[in-house]
Each structure stands twice: as C-alpha cells, then as structure tokens.
C-alpha positions as CSV (number, residue, x, y, z in Angstrom):
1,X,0.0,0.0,0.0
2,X,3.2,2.2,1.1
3,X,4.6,1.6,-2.4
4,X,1.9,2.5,-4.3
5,X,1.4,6.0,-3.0
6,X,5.0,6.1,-3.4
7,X,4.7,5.7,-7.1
8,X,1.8,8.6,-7.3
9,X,4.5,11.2,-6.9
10,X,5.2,11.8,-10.6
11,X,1.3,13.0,-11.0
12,X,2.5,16.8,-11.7
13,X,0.5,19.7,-10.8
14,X,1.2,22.6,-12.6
15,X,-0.1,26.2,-11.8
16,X,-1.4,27.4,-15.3
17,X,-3.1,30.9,-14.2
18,X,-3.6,32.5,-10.6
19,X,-5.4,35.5,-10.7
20,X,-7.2,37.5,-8.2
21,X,-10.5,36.1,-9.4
22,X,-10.3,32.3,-10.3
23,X,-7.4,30.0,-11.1
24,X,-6.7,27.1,-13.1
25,X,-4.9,23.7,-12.6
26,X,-3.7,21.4,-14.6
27,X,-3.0,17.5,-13.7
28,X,-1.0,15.5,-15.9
29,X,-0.7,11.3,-14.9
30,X,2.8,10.9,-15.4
31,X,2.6,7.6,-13.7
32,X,2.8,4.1,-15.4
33,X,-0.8,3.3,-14.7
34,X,-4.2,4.7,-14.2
35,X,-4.7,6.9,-11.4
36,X,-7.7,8.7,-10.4
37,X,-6.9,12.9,-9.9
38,X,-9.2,14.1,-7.5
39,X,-9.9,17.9,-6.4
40,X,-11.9,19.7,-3.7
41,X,-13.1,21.7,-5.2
42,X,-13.1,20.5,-8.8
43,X,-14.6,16.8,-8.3
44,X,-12.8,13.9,-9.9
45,X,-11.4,12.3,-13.2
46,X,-9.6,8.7,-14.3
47,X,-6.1,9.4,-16.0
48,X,-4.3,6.9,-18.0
49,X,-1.0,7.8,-18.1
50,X,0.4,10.7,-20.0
51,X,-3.4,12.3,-19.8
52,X,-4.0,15.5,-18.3
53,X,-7.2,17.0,-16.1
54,X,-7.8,21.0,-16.9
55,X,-9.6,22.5,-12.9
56,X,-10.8,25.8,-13.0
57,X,-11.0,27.1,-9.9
58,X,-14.4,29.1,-9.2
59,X,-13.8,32.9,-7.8
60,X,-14.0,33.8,-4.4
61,X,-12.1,30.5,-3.8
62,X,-9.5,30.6,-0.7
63,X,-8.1,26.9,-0.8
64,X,-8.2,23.3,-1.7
65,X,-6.5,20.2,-2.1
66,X,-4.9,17.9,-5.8
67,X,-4.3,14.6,-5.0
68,X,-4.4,10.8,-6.6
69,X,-6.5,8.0,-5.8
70,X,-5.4,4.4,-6.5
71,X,-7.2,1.0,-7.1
72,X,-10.3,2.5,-7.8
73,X,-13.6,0.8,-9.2
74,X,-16.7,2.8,-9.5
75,X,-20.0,2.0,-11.5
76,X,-21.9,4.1,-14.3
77,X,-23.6,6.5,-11.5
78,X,-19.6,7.2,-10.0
79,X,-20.0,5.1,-7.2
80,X,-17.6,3.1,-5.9
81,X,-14.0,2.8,-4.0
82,X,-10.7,3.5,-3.8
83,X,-7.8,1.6,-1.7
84,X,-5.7,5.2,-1.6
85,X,-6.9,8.8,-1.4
86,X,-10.6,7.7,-1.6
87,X,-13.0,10.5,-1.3
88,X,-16.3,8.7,0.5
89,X,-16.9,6.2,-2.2
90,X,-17.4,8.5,-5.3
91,X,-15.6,9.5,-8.5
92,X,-16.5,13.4,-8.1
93,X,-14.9,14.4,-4.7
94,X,-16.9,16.6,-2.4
95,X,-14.1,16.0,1.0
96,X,-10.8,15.5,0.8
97,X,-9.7,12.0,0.4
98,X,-8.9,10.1,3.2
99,X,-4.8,8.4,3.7
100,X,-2.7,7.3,2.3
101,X,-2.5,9.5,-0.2
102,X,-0.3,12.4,-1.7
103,X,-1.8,15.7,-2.0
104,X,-0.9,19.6,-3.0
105,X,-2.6,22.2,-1.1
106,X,-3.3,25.7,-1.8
107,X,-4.1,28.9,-1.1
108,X,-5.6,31.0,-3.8
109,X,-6.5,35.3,-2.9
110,X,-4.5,35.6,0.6
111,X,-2.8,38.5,0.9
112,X,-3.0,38.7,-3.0
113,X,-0.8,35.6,-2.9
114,X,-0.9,32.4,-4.1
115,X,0.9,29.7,-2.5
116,X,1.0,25.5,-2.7
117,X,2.3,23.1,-0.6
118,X,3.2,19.5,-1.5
119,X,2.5,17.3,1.3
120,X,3.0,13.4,1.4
C-alpha cells in the first residue's frame, strides 16, 4: 500500500493561471498506470498515463486540495472505492480523500498571494 502511493509522486501539478478572481490547474498522470486525480473543489477524473485534467477554480475561492486515488472501481452513477486517497466512495470528490494518499494544497487570494504546498 506504502509503495503504491509512493509511485503517485510523478502526477505533476502545474499552476497554469492565478489571478485575483479564479485560477486554473492542470494534472498530468505521469505515472505508469491509471490513477484517479481528485480535487476539492473540482470533483474527480480517471487518468491513464500521459493524460492530463484542466480544474478551473471558481472565484472567491480561498483553498483546496490535488491529489491521486489508486485501485479505484466505480460503476456508471460514480460510485464506488478506492484503496488510496478515496473520497467517501465517489468519482467526483466533495471531502478530501482520506490516507494514504499524496496531495498539493493551496491557497488561492491571501494577501494577493498564491501559495501551494506539497504534502506526502
């Protein structure tokens, strides 16, 4: 289980645009398999490798969390697990997923800022 998370670190987050009103992310898979990127806010999305995940970040937003979900099955309706980073049983992510998992978090319109912090 260790490993696996382990092996999520190449999913790259890259700050695109940060402005005072919204923002946008983008998450590339650069891992050897399928991960599932997840986003609070932003929901979730299945990336085979070398695919990326465009988040616009709504205005008025302060913070959130980017992270990758592993071993995940979910049905038609979205339902469903994952063994890391899962986000109460669902493809689009309302709560942050729960460990182990590897995440970004960040801070949008703080002090006209914006910062990130990897955490793993």
């Amino acid at each position: 289980m260790a490993s696996s998370v382990l092996h999520v670190l190449p999913l790259v987050l890259v700050l695109l645009a940060a402005a005072a009103d919204a923002a946008t992310f983008t998450v590339t898979n650069n891992c050897p398999y399928t991960v599932w990127a997840a986003a609070v806010p932003g929901g979730g999305q299945q990336l085979d490798n070398g695919q990326t995940w465009s988040i616009d970040v709504p205005a008025g937003t302060t913070g959130g969390r980017v992270w990758a979900r592993t071993g995940c099955s979910f049905d038609g309706s979205g339902n469903g697990r994952c063994q890391t980073g899962d986000c109460g049983g669902v493809l689009q992510c309302t709560q942050y997923g729960q460990p182990p998992n590897t995440l970004a978090e960040y801070g949008l319109n703080q002090f006209l800022l914006a910062t990130h912090t990897i955490l793993s």
